[in-house]
N, C-alpha and C positions, 0 to 999 in steps of 0.2 A: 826479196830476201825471205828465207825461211822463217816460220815467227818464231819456232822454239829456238832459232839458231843462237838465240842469244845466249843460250844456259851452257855454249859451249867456251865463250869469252872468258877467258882468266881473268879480266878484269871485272865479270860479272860474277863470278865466282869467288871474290874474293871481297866483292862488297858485299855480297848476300853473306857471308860470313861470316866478316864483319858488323852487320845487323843485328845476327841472332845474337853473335856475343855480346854485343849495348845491350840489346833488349835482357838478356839472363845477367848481365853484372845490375840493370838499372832494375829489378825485380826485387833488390836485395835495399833499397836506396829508402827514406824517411817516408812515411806515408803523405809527411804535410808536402811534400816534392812533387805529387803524383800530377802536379799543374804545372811544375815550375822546373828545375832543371830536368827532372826525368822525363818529360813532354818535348822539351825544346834537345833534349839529347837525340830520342827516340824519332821525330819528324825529321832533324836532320842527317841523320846515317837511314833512315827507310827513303829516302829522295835518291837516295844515290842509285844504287839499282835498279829502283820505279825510272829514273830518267836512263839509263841507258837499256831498260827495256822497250820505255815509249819509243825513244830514237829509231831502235832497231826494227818496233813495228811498224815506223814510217815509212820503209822501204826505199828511198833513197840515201845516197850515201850524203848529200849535203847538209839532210836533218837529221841524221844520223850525226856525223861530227859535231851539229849545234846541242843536240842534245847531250852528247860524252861532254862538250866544252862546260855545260851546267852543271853535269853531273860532277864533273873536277873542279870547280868553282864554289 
């Protein structure tokens, strides 16, 4: 598999998206946060895309599915 092939997925497209928007709504969030929910917001919407990049640089399509299955989990 191509490795940039992934930035053409609509599904990768749409998590990476969705990323930057957590990240600039969670910009605006309490400073005493910056541990707490705006940490645990911002790790879990940046796994989504990280996991169906990794998948896709596995190059197979069976660790490719295991890894979208995390990523949607």
């Amino acid at each position: 598999m191509n490795k940039a092939g992934y930035k053409k997925l609509i599904v990768w497209k749409e998590a990476d998206l969705l990323a930057k928007l957590v990240y600039k709504a969670t910009r605006n969030f309490p400073k005493e946060e910056s541990y707490g929910i705006t940490s645990q917001l911002r790790r879990a919407i940046i796994s989504v895309p990280l996991n169906i990049v990794e998948g896709y640089a596995r190059g197979g399509q069976k660790e490719f599915k295991r890894f979208l299955s995390i990523a949607k989990n």
